[in-house]
ROMI-945940 format. One record per residue (C-alpha): residue number from 1; x, y, z; residue in one letter. Coordinates in Angstrom, 1 decimal. Layout:
+-----+--------+--------+--------+--------+
: num :      X :      Y :      Z : residu :
+-----+--------+--------+--------+--------+
: NUM :      X :      Y :      Z :      A :
...
+-----+--------+--------+--------+--------+
END
This chain:
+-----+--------+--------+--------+--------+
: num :      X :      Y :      Z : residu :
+-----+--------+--------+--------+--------+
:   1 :  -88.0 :   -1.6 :   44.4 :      X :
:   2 :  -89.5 :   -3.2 :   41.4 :      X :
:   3 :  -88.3 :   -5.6 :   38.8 :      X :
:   4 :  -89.0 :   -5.6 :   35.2 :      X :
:   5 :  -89.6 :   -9.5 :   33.8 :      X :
:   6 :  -90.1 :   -9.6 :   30.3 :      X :
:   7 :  -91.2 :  -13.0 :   28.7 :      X :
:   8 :  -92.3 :  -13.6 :   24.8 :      X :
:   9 :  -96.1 :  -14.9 :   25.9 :      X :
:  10 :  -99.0 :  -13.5 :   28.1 :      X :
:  11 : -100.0 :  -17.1 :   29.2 :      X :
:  12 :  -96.4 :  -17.4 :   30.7 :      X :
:  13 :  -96.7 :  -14.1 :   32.1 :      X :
:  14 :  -99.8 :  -14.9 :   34.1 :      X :
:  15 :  -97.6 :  -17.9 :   35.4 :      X :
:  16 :  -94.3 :  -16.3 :   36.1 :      X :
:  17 :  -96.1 :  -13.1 :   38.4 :      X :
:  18 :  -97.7 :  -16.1 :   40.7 :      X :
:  19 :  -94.4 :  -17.6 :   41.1 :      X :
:  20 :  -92.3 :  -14.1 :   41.5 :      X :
:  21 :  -95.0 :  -12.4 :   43.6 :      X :
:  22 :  -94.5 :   -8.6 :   45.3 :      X :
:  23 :  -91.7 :   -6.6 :   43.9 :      X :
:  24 :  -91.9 :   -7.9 :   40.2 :      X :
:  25 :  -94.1 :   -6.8 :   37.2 :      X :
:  26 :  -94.0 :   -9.4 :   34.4 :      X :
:  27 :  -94.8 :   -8.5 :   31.1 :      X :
:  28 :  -94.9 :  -10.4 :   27.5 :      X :
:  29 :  -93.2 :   -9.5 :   24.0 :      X :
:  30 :  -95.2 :  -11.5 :   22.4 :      X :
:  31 :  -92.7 :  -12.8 :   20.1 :      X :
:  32 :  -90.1 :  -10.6 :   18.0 :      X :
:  33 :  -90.5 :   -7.0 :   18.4 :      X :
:  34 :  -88.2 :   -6.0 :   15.5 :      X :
:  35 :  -87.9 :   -8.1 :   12.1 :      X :
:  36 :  -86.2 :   -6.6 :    8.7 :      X :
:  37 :  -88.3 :   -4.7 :    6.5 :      X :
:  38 :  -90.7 :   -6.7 :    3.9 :      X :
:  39 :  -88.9 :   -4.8 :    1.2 :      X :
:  40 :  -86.0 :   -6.3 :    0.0 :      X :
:  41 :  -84.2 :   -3.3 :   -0.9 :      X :
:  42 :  -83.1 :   -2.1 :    1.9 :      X :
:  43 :  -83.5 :   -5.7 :    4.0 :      X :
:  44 :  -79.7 :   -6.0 :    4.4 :      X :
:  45 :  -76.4 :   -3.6 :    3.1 :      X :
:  46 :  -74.2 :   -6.4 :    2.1 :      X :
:  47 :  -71.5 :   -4.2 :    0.6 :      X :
:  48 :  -71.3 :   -3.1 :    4.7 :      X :
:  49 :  -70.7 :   -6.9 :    5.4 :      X :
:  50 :  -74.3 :   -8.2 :    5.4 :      X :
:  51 :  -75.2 :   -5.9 :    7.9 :      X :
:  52 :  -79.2 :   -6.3 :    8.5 :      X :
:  53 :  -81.3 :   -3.2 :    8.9 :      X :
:  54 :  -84.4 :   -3.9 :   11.7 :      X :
:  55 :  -87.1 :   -1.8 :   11.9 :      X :
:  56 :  -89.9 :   -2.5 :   14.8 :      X :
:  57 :  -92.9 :   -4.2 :   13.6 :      X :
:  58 :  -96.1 :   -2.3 :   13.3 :      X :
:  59 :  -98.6 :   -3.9 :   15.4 :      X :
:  60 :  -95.9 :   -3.8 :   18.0 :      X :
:  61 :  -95.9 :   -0.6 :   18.5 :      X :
:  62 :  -98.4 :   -0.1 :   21.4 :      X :
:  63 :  -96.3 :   -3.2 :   23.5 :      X :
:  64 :  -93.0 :   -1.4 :   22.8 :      X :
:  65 :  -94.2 :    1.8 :   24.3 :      X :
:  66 :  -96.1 :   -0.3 :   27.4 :      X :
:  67 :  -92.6 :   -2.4 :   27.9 :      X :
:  68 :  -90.7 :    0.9 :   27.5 :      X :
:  69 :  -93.1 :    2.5 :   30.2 :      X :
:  70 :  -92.3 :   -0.4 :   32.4 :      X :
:  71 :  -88.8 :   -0.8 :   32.4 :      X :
:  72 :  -88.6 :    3.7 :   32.9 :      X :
:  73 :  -90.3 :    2.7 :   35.9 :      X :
:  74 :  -88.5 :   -0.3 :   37.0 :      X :
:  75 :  -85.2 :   -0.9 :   39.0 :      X :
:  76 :  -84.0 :   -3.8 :   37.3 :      X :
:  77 :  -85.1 :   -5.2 :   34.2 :      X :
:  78 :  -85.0 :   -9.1 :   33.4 :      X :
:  79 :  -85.2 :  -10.6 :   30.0 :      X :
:  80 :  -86.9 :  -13.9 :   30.7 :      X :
:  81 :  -87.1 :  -14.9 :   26.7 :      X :
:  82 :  -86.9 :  -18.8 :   25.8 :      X :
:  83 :  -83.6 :  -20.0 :   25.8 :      X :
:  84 :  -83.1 :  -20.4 :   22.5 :      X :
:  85 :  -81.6 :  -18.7 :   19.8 :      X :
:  86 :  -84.7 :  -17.2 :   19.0 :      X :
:  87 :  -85.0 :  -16.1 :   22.2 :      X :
:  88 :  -81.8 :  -14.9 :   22.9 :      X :
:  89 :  -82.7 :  -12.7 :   19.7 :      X :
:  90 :  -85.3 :  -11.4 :   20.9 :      X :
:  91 :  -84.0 :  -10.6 :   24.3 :      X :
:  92 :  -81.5 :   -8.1 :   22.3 :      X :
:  93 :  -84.0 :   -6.8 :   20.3 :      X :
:  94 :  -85.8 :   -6.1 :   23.0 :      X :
:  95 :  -82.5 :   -4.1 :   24.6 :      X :
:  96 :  -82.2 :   -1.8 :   21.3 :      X :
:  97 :  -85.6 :   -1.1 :   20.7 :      X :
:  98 :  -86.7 :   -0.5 :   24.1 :      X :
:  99 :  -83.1 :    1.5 :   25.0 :      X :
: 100 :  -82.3 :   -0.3 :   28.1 :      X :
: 101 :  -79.4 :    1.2 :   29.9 :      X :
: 102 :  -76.9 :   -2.1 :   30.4 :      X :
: 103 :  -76.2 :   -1.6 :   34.3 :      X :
: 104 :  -80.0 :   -2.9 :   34.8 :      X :
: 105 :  -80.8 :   -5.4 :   32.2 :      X :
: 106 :  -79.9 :   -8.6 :   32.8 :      X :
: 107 :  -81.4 :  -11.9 :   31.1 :      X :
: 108 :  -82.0 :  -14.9 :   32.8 :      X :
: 109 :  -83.2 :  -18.5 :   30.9 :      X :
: 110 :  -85.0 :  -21.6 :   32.4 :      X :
: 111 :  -86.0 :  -24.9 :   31.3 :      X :
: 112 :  -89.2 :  -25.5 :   32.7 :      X :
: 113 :  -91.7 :  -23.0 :   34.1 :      X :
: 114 :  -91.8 :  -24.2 :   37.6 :      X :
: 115 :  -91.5 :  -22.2 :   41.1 :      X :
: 116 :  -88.3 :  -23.5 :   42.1 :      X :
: 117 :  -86.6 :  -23.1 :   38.2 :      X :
: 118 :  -88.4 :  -19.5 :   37.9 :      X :
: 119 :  -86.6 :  -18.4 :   41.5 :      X :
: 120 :  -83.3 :  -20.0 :   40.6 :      X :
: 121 :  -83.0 :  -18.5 :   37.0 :      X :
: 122 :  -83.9 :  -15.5 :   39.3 :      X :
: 123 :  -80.4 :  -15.5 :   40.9 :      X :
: 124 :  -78.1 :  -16.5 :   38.1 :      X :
: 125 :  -78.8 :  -13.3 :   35.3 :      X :
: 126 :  -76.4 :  -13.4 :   33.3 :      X :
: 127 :  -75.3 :  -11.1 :   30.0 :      X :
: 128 :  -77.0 :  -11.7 :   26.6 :      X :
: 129 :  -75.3 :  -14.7 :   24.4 :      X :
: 130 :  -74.3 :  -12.6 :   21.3 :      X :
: 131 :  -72.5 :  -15.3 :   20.2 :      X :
: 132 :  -76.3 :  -17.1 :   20.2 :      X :
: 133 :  -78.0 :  -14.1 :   18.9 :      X :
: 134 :  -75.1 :  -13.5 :   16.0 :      X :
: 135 :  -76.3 :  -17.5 :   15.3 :      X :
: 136 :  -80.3 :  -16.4 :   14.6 :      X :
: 137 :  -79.0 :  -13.5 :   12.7 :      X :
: 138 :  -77.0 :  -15.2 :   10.8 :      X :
: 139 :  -79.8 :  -17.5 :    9.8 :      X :
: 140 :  -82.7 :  -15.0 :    9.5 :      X :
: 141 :  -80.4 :  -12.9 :    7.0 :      X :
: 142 :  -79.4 :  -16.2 :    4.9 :      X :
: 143 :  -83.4 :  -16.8 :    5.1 :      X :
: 144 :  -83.6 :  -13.2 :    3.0 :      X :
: 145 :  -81.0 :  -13.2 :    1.0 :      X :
: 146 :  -81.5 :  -16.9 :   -0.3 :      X :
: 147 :  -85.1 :  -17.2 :    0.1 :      X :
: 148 :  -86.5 :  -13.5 :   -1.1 :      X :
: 149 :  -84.0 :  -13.7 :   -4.5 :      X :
: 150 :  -84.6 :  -17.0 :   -5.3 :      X :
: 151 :  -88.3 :  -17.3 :   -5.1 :      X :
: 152 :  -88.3 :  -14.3 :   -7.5 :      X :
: 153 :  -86.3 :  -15.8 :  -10.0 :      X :
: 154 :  -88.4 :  -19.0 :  -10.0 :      X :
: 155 :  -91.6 :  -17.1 :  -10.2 :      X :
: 156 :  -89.8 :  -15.6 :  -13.4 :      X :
: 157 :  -88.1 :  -18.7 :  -15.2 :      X :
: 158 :  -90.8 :  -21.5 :  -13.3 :      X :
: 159 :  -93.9 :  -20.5 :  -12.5 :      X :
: 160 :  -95.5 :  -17.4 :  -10.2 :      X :
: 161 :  -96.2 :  -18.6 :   -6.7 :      X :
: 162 :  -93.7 :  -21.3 :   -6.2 :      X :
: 163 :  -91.1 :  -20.4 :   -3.6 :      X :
: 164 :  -87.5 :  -21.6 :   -2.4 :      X :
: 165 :  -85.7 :  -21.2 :    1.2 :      X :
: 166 :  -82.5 :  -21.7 :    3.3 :      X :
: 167 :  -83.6 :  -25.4 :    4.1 :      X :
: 168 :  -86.4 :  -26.1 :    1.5 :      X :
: 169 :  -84.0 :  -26.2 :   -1.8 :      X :
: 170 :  -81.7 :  -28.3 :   -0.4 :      X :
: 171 :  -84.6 :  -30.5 :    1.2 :      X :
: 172 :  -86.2 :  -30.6 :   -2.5 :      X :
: 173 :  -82.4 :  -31.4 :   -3.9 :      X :
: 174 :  -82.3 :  -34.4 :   -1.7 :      X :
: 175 :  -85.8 :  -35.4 :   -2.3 :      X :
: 176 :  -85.2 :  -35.4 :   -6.2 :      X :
: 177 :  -81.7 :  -37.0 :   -6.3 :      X :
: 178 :  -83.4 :  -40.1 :   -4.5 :      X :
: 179 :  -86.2 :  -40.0 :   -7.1 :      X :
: 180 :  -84.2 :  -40.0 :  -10.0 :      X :
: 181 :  -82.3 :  -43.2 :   -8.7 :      X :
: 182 :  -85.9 :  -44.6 :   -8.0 :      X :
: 183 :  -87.1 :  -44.3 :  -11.9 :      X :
: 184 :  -83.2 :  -45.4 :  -12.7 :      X :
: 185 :  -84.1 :  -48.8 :  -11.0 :      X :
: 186 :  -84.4 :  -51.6 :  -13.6 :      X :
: 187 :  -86.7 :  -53.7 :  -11.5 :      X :
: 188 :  -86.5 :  -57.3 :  -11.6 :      X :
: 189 :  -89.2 :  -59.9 :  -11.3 :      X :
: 190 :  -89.2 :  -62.3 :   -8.2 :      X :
: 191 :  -91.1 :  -64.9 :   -6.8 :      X :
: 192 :  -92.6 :  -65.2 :   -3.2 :      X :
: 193 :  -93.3 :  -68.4 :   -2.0 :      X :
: 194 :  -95.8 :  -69.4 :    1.3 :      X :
: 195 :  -96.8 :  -72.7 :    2.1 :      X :
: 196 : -100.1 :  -73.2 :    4.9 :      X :
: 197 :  -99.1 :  -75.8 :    7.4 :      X :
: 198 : -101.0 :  -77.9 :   10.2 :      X :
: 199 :  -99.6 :  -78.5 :   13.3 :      X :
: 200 : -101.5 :  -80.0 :   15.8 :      X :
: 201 : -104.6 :  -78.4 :   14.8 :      X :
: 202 : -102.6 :  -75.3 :   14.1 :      X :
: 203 : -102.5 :  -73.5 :   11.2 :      X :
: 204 :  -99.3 :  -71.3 :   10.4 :      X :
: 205 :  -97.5 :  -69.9 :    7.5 :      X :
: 206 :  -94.4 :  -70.4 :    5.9 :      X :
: 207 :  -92.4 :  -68.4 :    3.6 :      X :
: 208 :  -89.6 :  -70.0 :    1.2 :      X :
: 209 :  -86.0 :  -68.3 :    2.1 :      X :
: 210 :  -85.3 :  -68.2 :   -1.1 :      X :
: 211 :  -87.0 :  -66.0 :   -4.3 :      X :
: 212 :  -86.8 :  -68.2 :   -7.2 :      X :
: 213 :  -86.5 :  -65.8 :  -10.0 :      X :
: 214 :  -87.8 :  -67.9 :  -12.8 :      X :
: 215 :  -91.5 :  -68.8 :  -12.7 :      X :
: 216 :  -90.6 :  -72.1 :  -13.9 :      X :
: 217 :  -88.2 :  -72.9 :  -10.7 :      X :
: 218 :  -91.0 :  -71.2 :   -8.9 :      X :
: 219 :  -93.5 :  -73.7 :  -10.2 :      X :
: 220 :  -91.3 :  -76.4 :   -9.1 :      X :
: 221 :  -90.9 :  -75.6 :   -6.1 :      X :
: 222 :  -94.9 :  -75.5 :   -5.5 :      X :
: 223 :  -95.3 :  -79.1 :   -7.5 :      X :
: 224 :  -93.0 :  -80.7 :   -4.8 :      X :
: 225 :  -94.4 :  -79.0 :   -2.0 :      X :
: 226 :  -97.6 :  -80.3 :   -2.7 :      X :
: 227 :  -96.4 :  -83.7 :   -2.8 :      X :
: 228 :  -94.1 :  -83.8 :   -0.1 :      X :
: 229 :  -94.4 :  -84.8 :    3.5 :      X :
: 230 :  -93.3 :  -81.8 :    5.8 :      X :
: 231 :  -91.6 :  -81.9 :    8.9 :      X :
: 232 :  -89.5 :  -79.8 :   11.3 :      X :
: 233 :  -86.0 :  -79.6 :   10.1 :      X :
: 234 :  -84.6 :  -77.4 :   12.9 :      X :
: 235 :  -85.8 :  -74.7 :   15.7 :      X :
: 236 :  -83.5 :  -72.3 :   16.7 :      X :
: 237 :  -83.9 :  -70.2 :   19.7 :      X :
: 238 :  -81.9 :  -67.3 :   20.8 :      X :
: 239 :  -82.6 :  -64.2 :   23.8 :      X :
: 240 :  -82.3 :  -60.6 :   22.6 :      X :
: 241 :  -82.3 :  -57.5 :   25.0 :      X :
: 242 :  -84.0 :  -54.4 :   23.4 :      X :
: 243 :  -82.9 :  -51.0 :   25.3 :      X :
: 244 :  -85.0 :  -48.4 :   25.9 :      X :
: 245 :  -84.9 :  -45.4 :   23.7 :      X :
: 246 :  -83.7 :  -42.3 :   25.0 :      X :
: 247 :  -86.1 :  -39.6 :   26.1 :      X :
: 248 :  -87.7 :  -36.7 :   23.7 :      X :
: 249 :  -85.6 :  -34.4 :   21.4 :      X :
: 250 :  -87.8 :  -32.1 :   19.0 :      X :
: 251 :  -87.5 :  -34.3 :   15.8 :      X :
: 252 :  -87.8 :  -37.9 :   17.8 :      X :
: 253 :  -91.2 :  -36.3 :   19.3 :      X :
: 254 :  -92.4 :  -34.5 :   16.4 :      X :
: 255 :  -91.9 :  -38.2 :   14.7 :      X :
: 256 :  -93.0 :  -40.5 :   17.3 :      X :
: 257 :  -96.2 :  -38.4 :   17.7 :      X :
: 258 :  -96.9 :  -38.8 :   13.9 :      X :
: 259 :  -96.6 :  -42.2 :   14.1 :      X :
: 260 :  -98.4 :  -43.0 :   17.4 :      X :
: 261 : -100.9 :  -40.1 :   17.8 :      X :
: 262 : -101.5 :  -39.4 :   13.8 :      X :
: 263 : -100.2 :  -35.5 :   14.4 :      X :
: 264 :  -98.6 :  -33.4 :   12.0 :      X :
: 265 :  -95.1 :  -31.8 :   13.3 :      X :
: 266 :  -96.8 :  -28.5 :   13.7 :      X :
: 267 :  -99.8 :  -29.3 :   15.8 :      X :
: 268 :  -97.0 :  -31.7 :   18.1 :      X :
: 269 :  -95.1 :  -28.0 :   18.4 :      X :
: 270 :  -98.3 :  -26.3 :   18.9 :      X :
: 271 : -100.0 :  -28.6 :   21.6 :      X :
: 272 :  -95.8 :  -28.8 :   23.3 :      X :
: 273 :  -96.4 :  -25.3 :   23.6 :      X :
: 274 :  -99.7 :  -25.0 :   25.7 :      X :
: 275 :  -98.1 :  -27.9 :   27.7 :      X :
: 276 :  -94.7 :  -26.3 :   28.8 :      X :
: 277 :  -96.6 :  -22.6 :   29.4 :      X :
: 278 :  -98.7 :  -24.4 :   31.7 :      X :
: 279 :  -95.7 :  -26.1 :   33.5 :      X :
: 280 :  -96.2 :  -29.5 :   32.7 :      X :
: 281 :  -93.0 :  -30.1 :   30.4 :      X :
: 282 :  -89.8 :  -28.9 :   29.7 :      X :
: 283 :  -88.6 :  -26.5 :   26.8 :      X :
: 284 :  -90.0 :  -28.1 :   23.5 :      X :
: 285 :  -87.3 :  -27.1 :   21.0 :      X :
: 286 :  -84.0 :  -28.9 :   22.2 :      X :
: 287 :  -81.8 :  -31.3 :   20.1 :      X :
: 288 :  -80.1 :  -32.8 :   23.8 :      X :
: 289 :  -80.3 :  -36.1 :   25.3 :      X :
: 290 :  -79.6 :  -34.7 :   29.1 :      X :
: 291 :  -81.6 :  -35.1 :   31.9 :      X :
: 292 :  -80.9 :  -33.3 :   35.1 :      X :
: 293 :  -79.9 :  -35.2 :   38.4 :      X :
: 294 :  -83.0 :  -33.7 :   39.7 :      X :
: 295 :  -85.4 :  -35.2 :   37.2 :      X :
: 296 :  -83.2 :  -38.5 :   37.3 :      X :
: 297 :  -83.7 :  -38.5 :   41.3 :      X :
: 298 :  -87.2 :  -38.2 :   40.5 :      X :
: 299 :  -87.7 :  -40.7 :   37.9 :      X :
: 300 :  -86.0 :  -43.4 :   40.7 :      X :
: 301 :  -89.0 :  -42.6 :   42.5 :      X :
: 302 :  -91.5 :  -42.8 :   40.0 :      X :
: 303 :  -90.1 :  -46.3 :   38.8 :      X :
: 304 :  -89.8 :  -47.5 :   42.1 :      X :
: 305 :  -93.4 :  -46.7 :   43.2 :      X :
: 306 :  -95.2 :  -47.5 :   39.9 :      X :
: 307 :  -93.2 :  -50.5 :   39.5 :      X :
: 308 :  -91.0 :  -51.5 :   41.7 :      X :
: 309 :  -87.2 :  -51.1 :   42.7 :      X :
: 310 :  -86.0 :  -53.6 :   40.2 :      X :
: 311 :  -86.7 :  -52.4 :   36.9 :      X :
: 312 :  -84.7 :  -48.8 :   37.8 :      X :
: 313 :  -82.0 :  -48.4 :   35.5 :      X :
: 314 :  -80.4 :  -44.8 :   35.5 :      X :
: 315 :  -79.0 :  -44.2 :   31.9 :      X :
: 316 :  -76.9 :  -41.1 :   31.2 :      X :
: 317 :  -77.2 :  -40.6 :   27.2 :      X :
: 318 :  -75.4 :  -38.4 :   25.0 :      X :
: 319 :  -76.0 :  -36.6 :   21.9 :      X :
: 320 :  -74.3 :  -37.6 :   18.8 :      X :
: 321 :  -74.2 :  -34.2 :   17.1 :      X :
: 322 :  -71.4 :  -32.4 :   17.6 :      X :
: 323 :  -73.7 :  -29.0 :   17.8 :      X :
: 324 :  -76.2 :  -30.4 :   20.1 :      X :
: 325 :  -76.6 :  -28.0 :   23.6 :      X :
: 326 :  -75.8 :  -30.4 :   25.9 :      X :
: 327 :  -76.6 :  -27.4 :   28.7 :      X :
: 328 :  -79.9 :  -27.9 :   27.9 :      X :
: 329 :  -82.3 :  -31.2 :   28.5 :      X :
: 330 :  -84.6 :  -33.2 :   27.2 :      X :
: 331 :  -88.2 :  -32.9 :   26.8 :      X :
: 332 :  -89.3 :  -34.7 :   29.7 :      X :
: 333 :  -92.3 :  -34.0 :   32.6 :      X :
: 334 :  -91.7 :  -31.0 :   35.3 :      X :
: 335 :  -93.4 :  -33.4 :   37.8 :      X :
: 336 :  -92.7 :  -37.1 :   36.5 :      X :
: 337 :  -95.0 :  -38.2 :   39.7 :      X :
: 338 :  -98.3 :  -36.6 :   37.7 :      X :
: 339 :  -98.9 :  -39.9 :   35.2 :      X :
: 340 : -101.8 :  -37.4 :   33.5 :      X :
: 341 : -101.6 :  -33.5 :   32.5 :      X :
: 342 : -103.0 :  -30.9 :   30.1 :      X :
: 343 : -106.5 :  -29.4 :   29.8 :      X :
: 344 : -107.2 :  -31.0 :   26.4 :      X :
: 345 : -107.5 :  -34.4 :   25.2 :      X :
: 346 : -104.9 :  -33.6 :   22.3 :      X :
: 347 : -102.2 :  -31.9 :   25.7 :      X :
: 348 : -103.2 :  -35.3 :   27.7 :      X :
: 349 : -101.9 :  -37.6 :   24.9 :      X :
: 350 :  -99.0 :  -36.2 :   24.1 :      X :
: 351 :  -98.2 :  -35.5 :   28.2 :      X :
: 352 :  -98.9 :  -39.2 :   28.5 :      X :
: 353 :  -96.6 :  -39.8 :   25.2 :      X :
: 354 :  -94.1 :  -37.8 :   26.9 :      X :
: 355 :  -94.1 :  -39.2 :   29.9 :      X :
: 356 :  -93.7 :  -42.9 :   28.7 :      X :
: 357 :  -90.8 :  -42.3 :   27.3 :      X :
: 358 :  -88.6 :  -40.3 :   29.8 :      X :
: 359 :  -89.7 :  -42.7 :   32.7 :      X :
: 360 :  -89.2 :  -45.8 :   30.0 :      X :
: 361 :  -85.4 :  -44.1 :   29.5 :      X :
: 362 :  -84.5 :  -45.0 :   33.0 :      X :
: 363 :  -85.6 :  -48.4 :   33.2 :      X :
: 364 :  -84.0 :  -52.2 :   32.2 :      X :
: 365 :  -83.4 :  -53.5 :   29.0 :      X :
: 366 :  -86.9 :  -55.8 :   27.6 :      X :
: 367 :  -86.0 :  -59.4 :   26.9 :      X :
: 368 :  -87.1 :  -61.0 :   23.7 :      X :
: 369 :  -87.6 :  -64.8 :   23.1 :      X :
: 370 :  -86.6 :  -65.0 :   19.2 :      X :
: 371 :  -87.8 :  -68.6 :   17.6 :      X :
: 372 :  -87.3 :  -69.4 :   13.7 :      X :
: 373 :  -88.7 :  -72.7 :   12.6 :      X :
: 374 :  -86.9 :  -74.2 :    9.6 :      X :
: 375 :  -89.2 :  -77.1 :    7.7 :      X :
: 376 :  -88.8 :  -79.1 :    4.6 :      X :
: 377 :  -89.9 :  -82.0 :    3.1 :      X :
: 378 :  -88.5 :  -85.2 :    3.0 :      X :
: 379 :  -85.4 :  -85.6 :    0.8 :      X :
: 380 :  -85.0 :  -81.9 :    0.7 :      X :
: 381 :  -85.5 :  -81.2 :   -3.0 :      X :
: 382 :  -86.2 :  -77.8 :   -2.5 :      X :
: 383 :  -85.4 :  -74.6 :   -0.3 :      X :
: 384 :  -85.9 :  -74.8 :    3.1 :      X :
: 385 :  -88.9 :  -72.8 :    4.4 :      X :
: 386 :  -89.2 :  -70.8 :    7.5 :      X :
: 387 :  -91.5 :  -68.8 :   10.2 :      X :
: 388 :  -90.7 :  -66.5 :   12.6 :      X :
: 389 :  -91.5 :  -65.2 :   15.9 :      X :
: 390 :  -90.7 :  -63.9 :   19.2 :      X :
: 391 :  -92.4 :  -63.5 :   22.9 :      X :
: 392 :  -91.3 :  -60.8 :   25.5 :      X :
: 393 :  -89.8 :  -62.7 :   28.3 :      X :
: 394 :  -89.0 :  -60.0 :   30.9 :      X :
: 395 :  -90.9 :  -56.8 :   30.4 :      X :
: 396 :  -88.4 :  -54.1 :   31.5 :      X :
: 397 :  -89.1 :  -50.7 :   30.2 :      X :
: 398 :  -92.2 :  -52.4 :   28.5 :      X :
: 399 :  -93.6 :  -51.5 :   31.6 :      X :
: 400 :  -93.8 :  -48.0 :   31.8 :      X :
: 401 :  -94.7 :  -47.8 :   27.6 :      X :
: 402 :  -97.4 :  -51.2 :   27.1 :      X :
: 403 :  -98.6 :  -49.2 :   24.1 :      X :
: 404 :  -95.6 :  -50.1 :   22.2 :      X :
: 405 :  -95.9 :  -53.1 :   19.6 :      X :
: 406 :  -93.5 :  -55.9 :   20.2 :      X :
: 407 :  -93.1 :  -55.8 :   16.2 :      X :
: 408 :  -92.0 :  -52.1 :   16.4 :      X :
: 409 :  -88.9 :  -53.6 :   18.3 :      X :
: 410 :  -87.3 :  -55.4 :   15.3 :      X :
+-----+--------+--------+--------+--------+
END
């Protein structure tokens, strides 16, 4: 008896066979099989209902006819596709075009490409999600019809070359609303006011809480400063907790890898990628908070041995949208107990980014020490001046992500 697994890349394929073993063949896609036709003409028959017309892609031809060779020979077929909408799509895509008869396809969807979440997806196939695939038709037809007839009548009435989409025009409406309120702005002229102390053979730096707005007051304020004999007014001192941030969604990774690691959002998808085919991480492309009680069972462990029993902290966050796939998890480790992963320094980084954050989700609120300084000078002519600062008193979650700037926590 032999089983038909049909994933969208080869490197996962290579993978998947090791895990399944005898009895299973495991094939790729490699990505969509069918797309609509570059000509708009015949794209989609909306007077039908907006009813899009596939056809199979060319290069795909040769895998369509080794798949369909497969699955002829094959018992059972199994439609291992991401599990997202696009790869839900192309799980049904790969039903029409391949003819598969329904009594032996089945798809099956897992999170991670481990052993054990490979053989449990393994025993819960399940029926294709048309409600999920009607979702990334909906969109792909909306991508044609608004991006294919507007993009000609720019390159007619604009300028040849210039292009408009589903999600870029209203992106570039957005962008251009706040830019007209920017040039609207009638900006007004301020003062900023520092004064260099010594304390104790320590110099520090001042700054005026209030912004005169006449240079004349502003002058003032400098004349009796330099006159004046400063001293401490008042100190005040409060405690702050900072919680930890909840692990990795798609946009919070793409951003925080920007920011930390200087990548773009494409290469963060592209090196995610390489990463979860070789087992290291979870699916990349999720908008949900959740973390199993698995990984949460493992992340105890991890804190407890890295560093120590104390600073564990099990959180259970939730996603605020209201469309969010709470079925699905976060991006997060496979193996949270492996501190290093990837074959490249770019895969190590963002594994080690990664994995800061999902262990740093579990642990104790930080403490912050928060001291402001007010001083004046005697008699008080003029507006207090003040300095700022704060110290972490109790690490917490600082632990597990040192790289972190204390400033990045205001």
């Amino acid at each position: 008896m032999q089983t038909l697994v049909i994933v969208e890349s080869p490197a996962k394929a290579k993978t998947i066979e090791k895990y399944l073993g005898k009895g299973y063949v495991v094939k790729a896609s490699v990505g969509h099989i069918r797309d609509l036709p570059k000509s708009n003409k015949n794209a989609i028959d909306i007077q039908a209902g907006f009813v899009p017309n596939y056809e199979v892609v060319q290069k795909k031809q040769d895998i369509i006819k080794e798949l369909s060779a497969y699955a002829k020979k094959s018992d059972k077929v199994l439609l291992a596709t991401d599990r997202d909408r696009e790869g839900e799509a192309i799980a049904w895509h790969l039903v029409e075009a391949l003819k598969l008869p329904k009594e032996k396809t089945k798809r099956i969807a897992f999170n991670e490409i481990t052993k054990e979440a490979v053989q449990e997806a393994i025993k819960h196939p399940r029926d294709i999600d048309q409600n999920l695939r009607k979702a990334q038709e909906a969109r792909r037809v909306l991508d044609r019809l608004v991006g294919y007839d507007l993009s000609g009548l720019i390159w007619k009435k604009v300028r040849y070359g210039l292009s408009a989409g589903r999600v870029q025009s209203p992106a570039l409406r957005i962008l251009m609303e706040r830019e007209r309120e920017i040039r609207a702005f009638i900006p007004e002229a301020y003062w900023v006011l520092t004064a260099n102390v010594v304390s104790h053979d320590y110099t520090f730096s001042l700054t005026c809480t209030e912004e005169p707005k006449e240079e004349a007051e502003a002058n003032r304020i400098v004349a009796v400063a330099k006159e004046g004999l400063w001293s401490v007014k008042e100190v005040k001192e409060s405690e702050q907790k900072r919680a930890p941030r909840p692990p990795f969604t798609t946009s919070t990774l793409q951003q925080t890898a920007s920011t930390r690691l200087g990548f773009s959002p494409s290469k963060t998808m592209a090196v995610a990628q390489k990463l979860y085919e070789a087992g290291h991480i979870t699916y990349m492309r999720t908008d949900s908070l959740t973390l199993s009680e698995a990984a949460l069972g493992m992340l105890s462990s991890v804190i407890e041995k890295n560093f120590g029993k104390a600073f564990i902290e099990i959180k259970k966050y939730k996603t605020k949208s209201k469309n969010a796939q709470e079925a699905h998890e976060a991006i997060r480790p496979t193996n949270p107990v492996k501190i290093r992963a990837g074959s490249t320094d770019e895969q190590k980084r963002l594994y080690n980014l990664i994995w800061m954050r999902t262990v740093a989700s579990q642990m104790k609120s930080a403490q912050l020490a928060k001291t402001k300084i007010l001083a004046n000078i005697a008699g008080g002519t003029i507006p207090d001046f003040a300095v700022r600062g704060s110290r972490v008193v109790y690490d917490g979650w600082l632990k597990a992500d040192p790289d972190i700037r204390v400033t990045r926590l205001h």
